[in-house]
C-alpha positions as CSV (number, residue, x, y, z in Angstrom):
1,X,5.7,-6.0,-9.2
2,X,5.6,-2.7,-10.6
3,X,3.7,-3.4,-13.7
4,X,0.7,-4.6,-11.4
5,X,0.6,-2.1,-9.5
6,X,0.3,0.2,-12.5
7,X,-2.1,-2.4,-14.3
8,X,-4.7,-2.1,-10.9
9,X,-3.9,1.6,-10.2
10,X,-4.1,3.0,-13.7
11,X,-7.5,2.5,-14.8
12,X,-9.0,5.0,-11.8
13,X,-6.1,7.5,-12.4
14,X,-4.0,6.8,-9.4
15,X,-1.2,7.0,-11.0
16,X,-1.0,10.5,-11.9
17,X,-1.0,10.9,-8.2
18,X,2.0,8.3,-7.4
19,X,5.9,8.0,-7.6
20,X,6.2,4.7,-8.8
21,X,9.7,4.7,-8.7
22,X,10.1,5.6,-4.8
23,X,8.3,1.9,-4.3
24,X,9.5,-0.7,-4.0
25,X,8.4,-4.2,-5.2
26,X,8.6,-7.8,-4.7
27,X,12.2,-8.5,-6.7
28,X,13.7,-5.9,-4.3
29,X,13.1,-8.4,-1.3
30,X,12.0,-11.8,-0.7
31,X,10.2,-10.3,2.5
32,X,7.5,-8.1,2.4
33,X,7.8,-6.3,5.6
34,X,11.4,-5.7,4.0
35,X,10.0,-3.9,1.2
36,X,8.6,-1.2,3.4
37,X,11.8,0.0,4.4
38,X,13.0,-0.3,1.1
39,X,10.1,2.0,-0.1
40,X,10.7,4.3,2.6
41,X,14.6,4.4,1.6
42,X,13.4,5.2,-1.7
43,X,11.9,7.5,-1.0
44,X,14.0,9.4,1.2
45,X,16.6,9.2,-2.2
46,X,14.4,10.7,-4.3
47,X,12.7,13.8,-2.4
48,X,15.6,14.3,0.2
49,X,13.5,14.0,3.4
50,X,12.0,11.3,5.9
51,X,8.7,9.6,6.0
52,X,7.4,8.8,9.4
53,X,3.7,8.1,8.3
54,X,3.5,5.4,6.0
55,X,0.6,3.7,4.8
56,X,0.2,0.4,2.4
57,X,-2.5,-0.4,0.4
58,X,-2.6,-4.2,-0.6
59,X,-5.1,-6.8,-1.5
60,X,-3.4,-9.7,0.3
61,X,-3.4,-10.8,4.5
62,X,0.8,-10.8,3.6
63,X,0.3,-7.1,2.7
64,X,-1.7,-5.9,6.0
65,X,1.1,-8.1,7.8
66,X,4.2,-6.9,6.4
67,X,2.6,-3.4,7.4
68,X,1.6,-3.8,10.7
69,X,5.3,-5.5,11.5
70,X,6.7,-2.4,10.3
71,X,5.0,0.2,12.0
72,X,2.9,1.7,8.7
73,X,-0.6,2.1,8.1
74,X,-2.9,-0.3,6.0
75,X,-5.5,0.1,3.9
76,X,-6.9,-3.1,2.3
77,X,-8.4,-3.5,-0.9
78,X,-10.6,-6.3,-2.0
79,X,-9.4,-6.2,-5.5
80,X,-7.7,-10.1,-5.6
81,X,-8.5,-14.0,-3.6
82,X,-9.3,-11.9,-0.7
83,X,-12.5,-10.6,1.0
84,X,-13.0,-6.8,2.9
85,X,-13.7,-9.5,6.1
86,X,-10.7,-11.2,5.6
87,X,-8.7,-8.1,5.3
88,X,-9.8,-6.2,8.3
89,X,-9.5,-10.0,10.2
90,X,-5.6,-9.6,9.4
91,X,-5.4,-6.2,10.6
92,X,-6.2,-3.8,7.7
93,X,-7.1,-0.7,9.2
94,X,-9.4,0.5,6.7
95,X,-10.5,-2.2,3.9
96,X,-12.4,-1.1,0.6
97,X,-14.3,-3.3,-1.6
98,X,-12.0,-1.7,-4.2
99,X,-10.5,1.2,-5.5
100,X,-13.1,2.8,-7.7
101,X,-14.4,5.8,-5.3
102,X,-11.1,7.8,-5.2
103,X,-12.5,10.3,-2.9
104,X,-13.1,7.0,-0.8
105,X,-9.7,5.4,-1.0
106,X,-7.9,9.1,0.0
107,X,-10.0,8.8,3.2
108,X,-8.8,5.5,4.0
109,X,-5.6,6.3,3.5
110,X,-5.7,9.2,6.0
111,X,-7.5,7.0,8.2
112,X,-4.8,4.3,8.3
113,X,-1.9,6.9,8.6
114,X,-0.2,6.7,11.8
């Protein structure tokens, strides 16, 4: 949901850097891998251009998943149930501890863009 994702991203000032409303979020579809698309749609509504390179950052083996059966990149984050181990054993491309060092999480996220 979009409150959590402001709730985990807002206290390191990620937000400033995001369009929250070009997401897209669990209501929107019942299928994560879905949501993806979704995003990407939304995108393409509200800046008027196509995103190839996509990357997802989650803290769940569904979230790596529904990335890598879409085509986008995924960075993992240790923030919830799940281990870094666990993360890059689903598929994560790049899994983080958490989200503290933000000079840390804009590498992964280059990283894991495809």
């Amino acid at each position: 949901m979009r409150r959590i994702a402001e709730v985990k991203l807002g206290p390191f000032g990620l937000t400033a850097h995001l369009d929250l409303d070009a997401g897209a979020y669990g209501w929107s579809h019942e299928i994560r891998a879905e949501l993806v698309g979704i995003a990407r749609a939304n995108a393409r509504l509200r800046f008027g251009r196509d995103y190839d390179r996509i990357v997802l950052v989650g803290d769940t083996p569904e979230d790596v998943g529904a990335a890598l059966s879409s085509g986008a990149g995924v960075v993992g984050v240790a923030t919830g149930r799940y281990t870094v181990a666990e993360l890059q054993s689903a598929g994560a491309h790049v899994a983080l501890a958490d989200l503290s060092d933000t000079g840390r999480v804009e590498e992964a996220i280059k990283a894991a863009a495809r």
